[in-house]
C-alpha positions in Angstrom: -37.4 -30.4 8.7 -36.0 -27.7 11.0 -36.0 -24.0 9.3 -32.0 -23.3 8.8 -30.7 -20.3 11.8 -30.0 -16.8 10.0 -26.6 -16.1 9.1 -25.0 -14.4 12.3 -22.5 -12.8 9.9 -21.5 -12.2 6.4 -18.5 -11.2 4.2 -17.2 -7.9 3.3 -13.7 -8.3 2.8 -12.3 -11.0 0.6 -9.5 -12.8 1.2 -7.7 -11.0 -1.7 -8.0 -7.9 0.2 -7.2 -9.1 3.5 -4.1 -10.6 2.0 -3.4 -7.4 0.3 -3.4 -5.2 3.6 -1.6 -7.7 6.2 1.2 -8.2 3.7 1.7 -4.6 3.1 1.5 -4.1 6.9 4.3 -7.0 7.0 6.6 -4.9 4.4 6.0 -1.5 5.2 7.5 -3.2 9.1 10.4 -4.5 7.4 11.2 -1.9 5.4 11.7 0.5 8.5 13.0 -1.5 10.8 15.1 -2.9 7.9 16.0 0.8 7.3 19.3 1.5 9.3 22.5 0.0 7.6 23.4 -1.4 11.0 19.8 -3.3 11.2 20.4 -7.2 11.5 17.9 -7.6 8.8 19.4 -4.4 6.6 19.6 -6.7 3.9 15.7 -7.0 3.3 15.2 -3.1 2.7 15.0 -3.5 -0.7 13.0 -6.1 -1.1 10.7 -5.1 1.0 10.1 -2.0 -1.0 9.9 -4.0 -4.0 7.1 -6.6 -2.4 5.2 -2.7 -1.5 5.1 -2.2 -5.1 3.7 -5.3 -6.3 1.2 -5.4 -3.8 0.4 -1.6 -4.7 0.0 -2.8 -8.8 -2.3 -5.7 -7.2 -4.6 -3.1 -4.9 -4.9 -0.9 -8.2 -6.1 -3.6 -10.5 -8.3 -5.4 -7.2 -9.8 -1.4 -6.9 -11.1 -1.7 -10.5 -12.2 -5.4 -11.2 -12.5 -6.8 -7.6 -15.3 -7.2 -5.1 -18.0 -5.1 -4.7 -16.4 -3.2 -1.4 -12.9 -3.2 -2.9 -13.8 -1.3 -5.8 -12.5 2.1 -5.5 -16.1 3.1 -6.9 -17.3 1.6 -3.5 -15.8 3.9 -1.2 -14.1 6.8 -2.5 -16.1 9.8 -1.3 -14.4 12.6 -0.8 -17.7 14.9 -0.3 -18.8 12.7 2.7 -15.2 12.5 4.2 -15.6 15.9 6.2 -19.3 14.9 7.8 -17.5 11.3 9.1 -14.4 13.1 10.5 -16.8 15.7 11.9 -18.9 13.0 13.7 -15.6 11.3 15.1 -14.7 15.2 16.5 -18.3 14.7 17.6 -17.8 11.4 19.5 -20.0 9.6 16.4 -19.2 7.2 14.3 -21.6 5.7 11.2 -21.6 2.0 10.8 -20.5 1.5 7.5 -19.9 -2.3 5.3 -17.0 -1.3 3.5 -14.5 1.9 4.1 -16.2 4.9 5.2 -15.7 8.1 3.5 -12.3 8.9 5.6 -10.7 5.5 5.1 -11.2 5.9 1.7 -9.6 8.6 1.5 -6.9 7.1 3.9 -6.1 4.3 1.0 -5.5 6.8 -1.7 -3.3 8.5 0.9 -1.3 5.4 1.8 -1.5 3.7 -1.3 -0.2 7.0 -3.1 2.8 7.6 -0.4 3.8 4.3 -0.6 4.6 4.5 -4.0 7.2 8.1 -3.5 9.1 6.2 -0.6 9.3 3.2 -3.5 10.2 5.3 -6.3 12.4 7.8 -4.2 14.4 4.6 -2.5 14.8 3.5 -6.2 16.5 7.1 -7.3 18.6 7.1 -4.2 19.9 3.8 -4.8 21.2 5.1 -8.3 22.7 8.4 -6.6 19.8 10.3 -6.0 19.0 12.6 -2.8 18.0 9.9 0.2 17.1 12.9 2.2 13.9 13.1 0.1 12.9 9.1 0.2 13.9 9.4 4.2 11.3 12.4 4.7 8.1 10.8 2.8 8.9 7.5 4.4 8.5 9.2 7.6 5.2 11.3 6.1 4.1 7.4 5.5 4.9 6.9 9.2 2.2 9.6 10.2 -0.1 8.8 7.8 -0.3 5.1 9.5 -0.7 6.6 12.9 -3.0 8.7 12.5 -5.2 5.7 10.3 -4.7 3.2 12.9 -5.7 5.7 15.6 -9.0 6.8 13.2 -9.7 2.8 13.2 -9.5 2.5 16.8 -11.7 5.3 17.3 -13.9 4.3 14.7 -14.1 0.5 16.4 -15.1 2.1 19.6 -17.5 4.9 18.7 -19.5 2.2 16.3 -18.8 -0.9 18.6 -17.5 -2.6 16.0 -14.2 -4.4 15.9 -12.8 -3.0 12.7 -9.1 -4.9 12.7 -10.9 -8.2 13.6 -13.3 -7.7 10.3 -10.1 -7.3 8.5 -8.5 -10.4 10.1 -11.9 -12.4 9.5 -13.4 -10.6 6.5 -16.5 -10.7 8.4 -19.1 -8.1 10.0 -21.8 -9.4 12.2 -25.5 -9.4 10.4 -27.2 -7.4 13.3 -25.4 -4.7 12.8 -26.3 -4.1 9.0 -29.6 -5.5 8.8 -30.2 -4.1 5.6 -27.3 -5.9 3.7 -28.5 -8.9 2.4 -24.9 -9.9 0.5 -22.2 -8.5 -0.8 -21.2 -9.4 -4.6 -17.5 -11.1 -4.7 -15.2 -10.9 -7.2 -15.2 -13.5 -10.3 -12.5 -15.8 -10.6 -11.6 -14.0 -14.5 -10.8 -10.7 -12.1 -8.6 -12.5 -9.9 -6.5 -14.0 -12.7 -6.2 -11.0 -14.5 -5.0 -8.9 -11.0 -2.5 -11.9 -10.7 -1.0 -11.3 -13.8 -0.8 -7.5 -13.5 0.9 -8.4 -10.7 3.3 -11.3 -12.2 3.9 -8.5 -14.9 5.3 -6.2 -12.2 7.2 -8.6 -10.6 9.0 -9.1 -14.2 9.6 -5.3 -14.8 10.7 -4.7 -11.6 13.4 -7.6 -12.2 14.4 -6.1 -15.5 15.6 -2.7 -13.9 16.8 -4.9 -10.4 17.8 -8.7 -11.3 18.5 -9.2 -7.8 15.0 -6.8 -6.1 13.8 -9.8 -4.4 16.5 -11.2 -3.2 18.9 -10.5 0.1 21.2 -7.4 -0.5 23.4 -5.2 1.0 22.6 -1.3 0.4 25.4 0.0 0.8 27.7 -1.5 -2.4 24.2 -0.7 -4.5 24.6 2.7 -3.2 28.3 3.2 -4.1 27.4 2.0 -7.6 24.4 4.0 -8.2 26.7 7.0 -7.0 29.4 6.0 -9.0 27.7 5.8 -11.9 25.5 8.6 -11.6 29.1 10.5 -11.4 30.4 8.6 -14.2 27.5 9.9 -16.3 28.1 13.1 -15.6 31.6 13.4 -16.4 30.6 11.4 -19.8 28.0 14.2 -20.6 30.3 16.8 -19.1 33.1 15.7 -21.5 30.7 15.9 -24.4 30.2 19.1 -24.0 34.0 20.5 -23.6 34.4 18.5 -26.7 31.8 20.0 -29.1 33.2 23.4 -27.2 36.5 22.7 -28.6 35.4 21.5 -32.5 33.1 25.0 -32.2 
């Protein structure tokens, strides 16, 4: 009987997590190049932002009960983030299984601004300022520039392909020698992140029947306006009228 070969590579990111981060990748694209009224695909703004949010609800729930390297436990280090952005200043970069101490920070960041340019698109749609949803979304923008060009340089100073473990899930053996596996995620967690997930696909619905379908911003806009106006005078006639019975 021949002896089995060593396993050449082994898993660090599940497919719920790989799922997680190319679909937000695919929304967050939409949702800016969906962002000018005069965009062919203007319609899928909203939704976009919408599919953001629930994906957003599913990375908080996957941080707490999912694999051992999406756990937020896993990887946020804010004491180490310093030393590993000092080593890339330094041309050095730590191999690492999961996020190292930056990126980890980098997903709070993302993660966190994600959810303003959500919420903020949500107020501006009911008559809010659109200034302030415009100026986080394009904070967001930075913040991804600046974490794809830390993953670059992070690929190169480690020699090691950091978007293709994200595509694969995989990291080659060799280079963690020490790592013998990496403990997945039961099947109990991923049911219950899928209906924390179905749960805010039904709020979401009950403040936006139509969040997930094709829609035109502008008439949303006009109504969120006019009613914002409408409530207003309502709370402004109120008042003239208890000034009058005083």
């Amino acid at each position: 009987m021949k002896p089995q070969p060593p396993c050449t590579t082994f898993t660090v990111w599940d497919l719920p997590v790989r799922l997680f981060h190319w679909l937000l990748v695919a929304s967050i694209a939409i949702g800016f190049l969906s962002s000018e009224e005069d965009s062919v695909i203007a319609q899928w703004h909203i939704a976009a932002g919408w599919v953001a949010a629930v994906l957003i609800v599913f990375r908080l729930v996957w941080g707490i009960v999912g694999g051992e390297h999406a756990r937020f436990a896993n990887f946020i280090r804010p004491t180490h983030a310093f030393a590993h952005l000092k080593g890339l200043a330094l041309g050095k970069a730590e191999r690492t299984v999961g996020h190292n101490p930056a990126g980890g920070i980098a997903v709070l960041l993302l993660i966190g601004t994600i959810a303003a340019v959500v919420a903020t698109g949500w107020i501006a749609l009911q008559g809010g300022e659109e200034d302030i949803h415009e100026g986080i979304a394009w904070f967001l923008l930075g913040l991804i520039g600046i974490h794809i060009a830390a993953v670059v340089a992070t690929s190169i100073l480690s020699r090691e392909n950091l978007v293709r473990a994200m595509v694969t899930g995989c990291k080659k053996a060799a280079d963690h020698p020490d790592v013998l596996s990496v403990r997945p995620a039961s099947p109990a967690a991923f049911l219950f992140a899928l209906a924390a997930s179905g749960a805010a696909v039904a709020g979401i619905q009950t403040v936006d029947p139509q969040a997930f379908s094709l829609q035109q911003r502008e008439g949303i806009e006009r109504e969120g306006v006019e009613g914002a106006r409408s409530l207003r005078q309502g709370e402004a006639g109120e008042h003239e009228g208890k000034g009058d019975r005083d």
